[in-house]
MARBAPA-528528 format. One record per atom (N, C-alpha, C): x, y, z. Coordinates in steps of 0.2 Angstrom, whole numbers, plus 2048, in hexadecimal, padded with zeros to 3 digits. Layout:
MARBAPA-528528
- X, Y, Z
...
This chain:
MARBAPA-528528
- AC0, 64E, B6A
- ABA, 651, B6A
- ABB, 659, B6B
- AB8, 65C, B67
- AB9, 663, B69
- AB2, 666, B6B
- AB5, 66A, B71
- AAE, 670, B77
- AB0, 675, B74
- AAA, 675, B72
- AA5, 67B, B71
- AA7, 67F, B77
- AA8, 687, B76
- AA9, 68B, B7D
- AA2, 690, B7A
- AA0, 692, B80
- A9B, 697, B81
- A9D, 69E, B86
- A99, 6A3, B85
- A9A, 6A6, B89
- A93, 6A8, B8B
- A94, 6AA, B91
- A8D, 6AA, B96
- A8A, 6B1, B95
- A84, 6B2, B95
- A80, 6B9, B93
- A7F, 6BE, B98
- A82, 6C5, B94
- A81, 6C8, B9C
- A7B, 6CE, B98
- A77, 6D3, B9C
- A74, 6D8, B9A
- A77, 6DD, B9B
- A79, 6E3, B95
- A7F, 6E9, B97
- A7B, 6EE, B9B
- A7D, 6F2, B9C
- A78, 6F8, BA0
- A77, 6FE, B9A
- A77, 6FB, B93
- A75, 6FC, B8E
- A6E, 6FC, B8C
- A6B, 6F7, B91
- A63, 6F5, B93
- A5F, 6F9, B93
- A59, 6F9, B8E
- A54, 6FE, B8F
- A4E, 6FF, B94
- A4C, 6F6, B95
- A49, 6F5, B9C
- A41, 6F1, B98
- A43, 6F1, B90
- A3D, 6F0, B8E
- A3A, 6E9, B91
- A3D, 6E5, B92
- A3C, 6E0, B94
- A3A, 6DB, B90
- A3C, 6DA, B89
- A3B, 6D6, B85
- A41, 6CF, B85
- A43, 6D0, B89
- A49, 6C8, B88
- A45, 6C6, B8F
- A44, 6C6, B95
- A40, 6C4, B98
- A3B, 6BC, B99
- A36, 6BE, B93
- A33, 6B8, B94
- A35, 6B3, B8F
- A3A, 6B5, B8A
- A3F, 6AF, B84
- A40, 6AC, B89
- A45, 6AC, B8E
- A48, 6A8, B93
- A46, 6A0, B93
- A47, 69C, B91
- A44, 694, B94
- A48, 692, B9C
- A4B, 695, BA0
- A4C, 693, BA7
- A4B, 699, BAB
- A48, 69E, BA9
- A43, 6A3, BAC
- A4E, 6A7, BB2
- A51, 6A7, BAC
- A5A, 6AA, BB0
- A58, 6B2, BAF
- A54, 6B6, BAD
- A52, 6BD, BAB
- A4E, 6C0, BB0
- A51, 6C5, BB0
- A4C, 6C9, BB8
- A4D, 6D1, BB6
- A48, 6D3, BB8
- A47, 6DB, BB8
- A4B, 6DE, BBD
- A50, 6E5, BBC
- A56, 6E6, BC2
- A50, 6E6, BCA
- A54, 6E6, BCE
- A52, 6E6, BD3
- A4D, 6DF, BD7
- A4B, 6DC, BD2
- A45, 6D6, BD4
- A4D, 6D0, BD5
- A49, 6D1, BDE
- A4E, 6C8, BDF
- A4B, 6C4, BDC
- A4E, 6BC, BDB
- A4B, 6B9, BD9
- A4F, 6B0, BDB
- A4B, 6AC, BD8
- A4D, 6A5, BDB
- A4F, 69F, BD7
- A53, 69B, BD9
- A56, 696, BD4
- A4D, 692, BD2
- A4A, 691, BD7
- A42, 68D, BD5
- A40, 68F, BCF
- A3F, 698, BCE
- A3A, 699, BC9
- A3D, 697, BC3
- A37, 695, BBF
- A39, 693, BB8
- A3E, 68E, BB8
- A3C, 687, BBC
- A42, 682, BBB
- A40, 67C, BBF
- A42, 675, BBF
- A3F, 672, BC4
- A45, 672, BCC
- A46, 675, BCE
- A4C, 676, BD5
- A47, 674, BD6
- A4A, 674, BDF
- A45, 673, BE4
- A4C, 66F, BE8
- A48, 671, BF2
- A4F, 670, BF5
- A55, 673, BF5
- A5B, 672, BF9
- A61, 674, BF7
- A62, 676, BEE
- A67, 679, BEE
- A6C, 67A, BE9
- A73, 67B, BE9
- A75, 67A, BE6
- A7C, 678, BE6
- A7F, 67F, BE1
- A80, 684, BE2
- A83, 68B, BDD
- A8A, 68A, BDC
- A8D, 68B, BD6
- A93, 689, BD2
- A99, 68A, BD9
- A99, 68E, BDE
- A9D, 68F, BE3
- A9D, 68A, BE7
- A98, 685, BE8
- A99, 67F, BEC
- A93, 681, BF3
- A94, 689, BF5
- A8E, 68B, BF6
- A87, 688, BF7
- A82, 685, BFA
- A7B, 685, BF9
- A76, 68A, BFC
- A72, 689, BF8
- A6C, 68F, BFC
- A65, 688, BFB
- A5C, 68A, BFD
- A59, 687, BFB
- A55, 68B, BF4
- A52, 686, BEF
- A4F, 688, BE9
- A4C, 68F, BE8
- A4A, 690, BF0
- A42, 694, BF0
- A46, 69A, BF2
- A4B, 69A, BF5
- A4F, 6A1, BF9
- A4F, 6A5, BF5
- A4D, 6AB, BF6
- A4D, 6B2, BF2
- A54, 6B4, BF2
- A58, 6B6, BED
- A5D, 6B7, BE9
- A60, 6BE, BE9
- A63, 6C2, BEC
- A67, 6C8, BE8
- A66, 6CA, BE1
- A62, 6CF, BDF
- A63, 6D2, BD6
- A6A, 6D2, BD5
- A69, 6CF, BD0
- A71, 6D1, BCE
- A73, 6D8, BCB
- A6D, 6DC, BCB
- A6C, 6E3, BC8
- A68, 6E6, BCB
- A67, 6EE, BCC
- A62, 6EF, BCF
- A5F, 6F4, BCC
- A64, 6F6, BC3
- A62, 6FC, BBF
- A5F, 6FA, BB9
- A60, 6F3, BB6
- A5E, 6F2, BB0
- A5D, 6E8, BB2
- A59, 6E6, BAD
- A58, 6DD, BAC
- A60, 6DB, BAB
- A5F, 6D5, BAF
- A66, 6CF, BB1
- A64, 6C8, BAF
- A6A, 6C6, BAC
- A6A, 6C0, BAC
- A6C, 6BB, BB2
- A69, 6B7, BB6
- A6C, 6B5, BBA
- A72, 6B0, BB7
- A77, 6AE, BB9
- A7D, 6AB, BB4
- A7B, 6A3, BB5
- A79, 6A2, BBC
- A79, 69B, BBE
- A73, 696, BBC
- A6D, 69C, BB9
- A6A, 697, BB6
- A69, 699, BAF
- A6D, 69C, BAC
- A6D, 69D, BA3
- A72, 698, BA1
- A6F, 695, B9C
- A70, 690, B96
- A73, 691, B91
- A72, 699, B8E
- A70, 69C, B89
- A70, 697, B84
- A68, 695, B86
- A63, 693, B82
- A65, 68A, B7E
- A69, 689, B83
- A6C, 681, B7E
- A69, 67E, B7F
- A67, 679, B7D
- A62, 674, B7D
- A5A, 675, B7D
- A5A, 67C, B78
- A51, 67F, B79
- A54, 685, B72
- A58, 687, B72
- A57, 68A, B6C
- A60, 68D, B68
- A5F, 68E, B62
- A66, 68E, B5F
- A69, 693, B61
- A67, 699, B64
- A6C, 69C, B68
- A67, 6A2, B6B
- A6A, 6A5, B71
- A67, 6A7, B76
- A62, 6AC, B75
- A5C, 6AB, B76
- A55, 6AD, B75
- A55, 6B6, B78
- A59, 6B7, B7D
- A5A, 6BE, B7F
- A5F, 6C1, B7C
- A61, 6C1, B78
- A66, 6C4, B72
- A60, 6C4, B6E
- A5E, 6BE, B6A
- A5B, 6BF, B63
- A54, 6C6, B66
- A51, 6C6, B6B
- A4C, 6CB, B6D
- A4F, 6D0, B6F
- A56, 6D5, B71
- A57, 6D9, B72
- A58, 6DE, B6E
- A53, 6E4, B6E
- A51, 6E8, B68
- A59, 6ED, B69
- A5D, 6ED, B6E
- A63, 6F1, B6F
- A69, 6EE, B70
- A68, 6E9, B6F
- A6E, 6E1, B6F
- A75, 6E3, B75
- A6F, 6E3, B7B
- A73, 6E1, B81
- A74, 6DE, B85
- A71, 6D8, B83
- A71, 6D1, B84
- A78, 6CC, B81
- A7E, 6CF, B83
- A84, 6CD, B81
- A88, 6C5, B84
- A8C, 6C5, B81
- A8E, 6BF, B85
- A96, 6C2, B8A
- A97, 6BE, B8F
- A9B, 6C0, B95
- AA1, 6BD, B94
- AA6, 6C1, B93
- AAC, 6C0, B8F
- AAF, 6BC, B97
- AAE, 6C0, B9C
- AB0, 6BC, BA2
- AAD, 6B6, BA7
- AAA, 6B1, BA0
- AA6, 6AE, BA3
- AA4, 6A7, B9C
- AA9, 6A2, B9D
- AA8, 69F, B96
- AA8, 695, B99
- AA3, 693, B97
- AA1, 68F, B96
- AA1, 68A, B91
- AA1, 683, B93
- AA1, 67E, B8E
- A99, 67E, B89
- A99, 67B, B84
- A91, 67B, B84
- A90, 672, B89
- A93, 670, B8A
- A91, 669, B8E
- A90, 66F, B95
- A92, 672, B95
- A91, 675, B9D
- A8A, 677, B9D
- A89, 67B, B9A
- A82, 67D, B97
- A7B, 67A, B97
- A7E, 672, B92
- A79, 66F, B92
- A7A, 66C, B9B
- A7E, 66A, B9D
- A7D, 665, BA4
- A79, 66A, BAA
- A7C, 672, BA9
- A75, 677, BA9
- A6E, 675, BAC
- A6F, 676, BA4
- A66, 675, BA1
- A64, 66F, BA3
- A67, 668, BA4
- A64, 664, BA8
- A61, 664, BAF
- A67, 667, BB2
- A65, 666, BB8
- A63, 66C, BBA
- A60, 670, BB6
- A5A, 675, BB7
- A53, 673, BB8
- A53, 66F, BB2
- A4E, 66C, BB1
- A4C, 667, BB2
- A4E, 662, BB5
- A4C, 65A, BB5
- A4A, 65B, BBD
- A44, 656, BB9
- A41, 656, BBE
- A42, 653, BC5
- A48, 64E, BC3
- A4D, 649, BC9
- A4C, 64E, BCF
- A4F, 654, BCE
- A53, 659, BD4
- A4F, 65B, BDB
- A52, 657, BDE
- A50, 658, BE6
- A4B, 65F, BE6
C-alpha cells in the first residue's frame, strides 16, 4: 500500500492580512497574528490534550500565536482539509498564495485524516 505524503501548511510573511483563508478553515487551525488562541475553538476537544510532543495542556487554555505580524496556521490542528475537501481551502482562497505547504513538516494523509478524527469526534474527553 502506498502513503500518500503531505506537507503541512504554513502562512509566509508574504501575508496581506486580508483575512480571507480564515473562515475556509473546517477546524477553525487559522488565526489573525497576534490572537492566542485554543485547541477547543472550532473542534470537539474538551479536557486534557495530548500535543504531538507527548506534552498536555487543557482544551480551553489559551495558546502562544504562533505569529504576531501576519495569520498563522496553527500546525496541530490543520488537516489541510482531508476529509472535507480536495485540497486545502486556504490556498485555494489566498489572493497572494501564501498559504504554502511546509517543506519541514511532511505528513502522511492517514496522519491527517486520524487528525481530523480526533478533532472532531465527538468521543474526546
Amino acid at each position: 500500500m502506498k502513503i500518500e505524503e503531505s506537507m503541512a501548511i504554513i502562512i509566509t510573511d508574504q501575508c496581506i492580512n486580508c483575512g480571507a483563508c480564515e473562515p475556509e478553515c473546517p477546524n477553525n487551525a487559522i488565526y489573525e497574528g497576534g490572537v492566542s488562541w485554543t485547541y477547543a475553538q472550532g473542534t470537539a476537544l474538551g479536557g486534557l490534550v495530548r500535543r504531538p510532543d507527548g506534552s498536555t495542556t487543557h482544551a480551553t487554555d489559551q495558546q502562544t500565536p504562533v505569529s504576531d505580524d501576519v495569520y498563522f496556521i496553527v500546525p496541530d490542528k490543520c488537516t489541510e482539509c482531508e476529509g472535507f475537501h480536495e485540497e486545502p481551502q486556504c490556498a485555494a482562497v489566498c489572493p497572494v498564495d501564501c498559504c504554502v505547504p511546509d517543506p519541514d513538516r511532511r505528513e502522511s494523509t492517514e496522519t491527517l485524516l486520524d487528525r481530523k478524527q480526533y478533532l472532531h469526534d465527538q468521543a474526546n474527553p
